[in-house]
C-alpha positions in Angstrom: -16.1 -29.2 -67.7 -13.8 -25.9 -66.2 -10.9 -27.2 -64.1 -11.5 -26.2 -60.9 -8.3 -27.1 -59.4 -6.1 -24.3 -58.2 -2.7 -24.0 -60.5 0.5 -25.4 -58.4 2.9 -22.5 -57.7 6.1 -22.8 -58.8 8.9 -23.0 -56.3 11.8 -20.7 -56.6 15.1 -21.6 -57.2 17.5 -20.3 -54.4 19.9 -17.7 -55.2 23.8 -18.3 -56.2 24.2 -16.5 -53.0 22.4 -18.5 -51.0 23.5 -21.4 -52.6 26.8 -20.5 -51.9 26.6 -19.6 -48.2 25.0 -23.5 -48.0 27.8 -25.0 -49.3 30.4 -22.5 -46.7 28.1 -24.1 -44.0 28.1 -27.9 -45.2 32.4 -27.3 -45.9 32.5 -26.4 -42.4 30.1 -28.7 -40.8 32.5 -31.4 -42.5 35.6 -30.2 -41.5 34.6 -30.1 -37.8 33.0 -33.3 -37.9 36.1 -35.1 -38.9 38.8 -33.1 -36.8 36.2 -34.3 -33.7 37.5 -37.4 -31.6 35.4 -40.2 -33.0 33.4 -40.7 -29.2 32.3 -37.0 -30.2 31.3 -37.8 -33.6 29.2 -40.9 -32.4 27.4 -38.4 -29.9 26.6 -36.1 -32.6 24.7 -39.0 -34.7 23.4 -40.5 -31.9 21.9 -37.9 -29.9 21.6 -34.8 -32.8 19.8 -32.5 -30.3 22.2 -33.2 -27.9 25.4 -30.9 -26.0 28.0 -32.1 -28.9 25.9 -31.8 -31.6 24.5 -28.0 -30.6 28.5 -27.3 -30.2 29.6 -28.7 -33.3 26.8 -26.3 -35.0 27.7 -23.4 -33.3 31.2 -24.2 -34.3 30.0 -24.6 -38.0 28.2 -21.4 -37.6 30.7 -18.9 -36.8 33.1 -20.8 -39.3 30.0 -20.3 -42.1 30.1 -16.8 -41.7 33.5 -16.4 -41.7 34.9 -14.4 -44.9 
């Protein structure tokens, strides 16, 4: 009996470079996380859609891309 199943496509790896520019962005998510005041910290985990958390990634955006 033929397989009739479709073959799984393989998933690529990400590049070094992309790898690398992740890891810039987690550094800096990190570093502003713990320099926050812990009241801003709590607001970020409890409300992660809310007005401290969509600073703190706009913070850890223009840090990220930072050279």
């Amino acid at each position: 009996m033929p397989n009739i199943m479709p073959k799984a496509k393989k998933k690529s790896k990400p590049s070094k470079a992309a790898t690398a520019q992740a890891l810039k962005y987690e550094k800096a998510w990190h570093k502003l996380y713990y320099e926050m005041p812990r009241w801003r910290q709590e607001e970020v985990v409890n409300n992660p859609h809310g007005r401290e958390a969509k600073e703190l990634t706009k913070a850890v955006i223009r840090l990220g891309e930072k050279d």
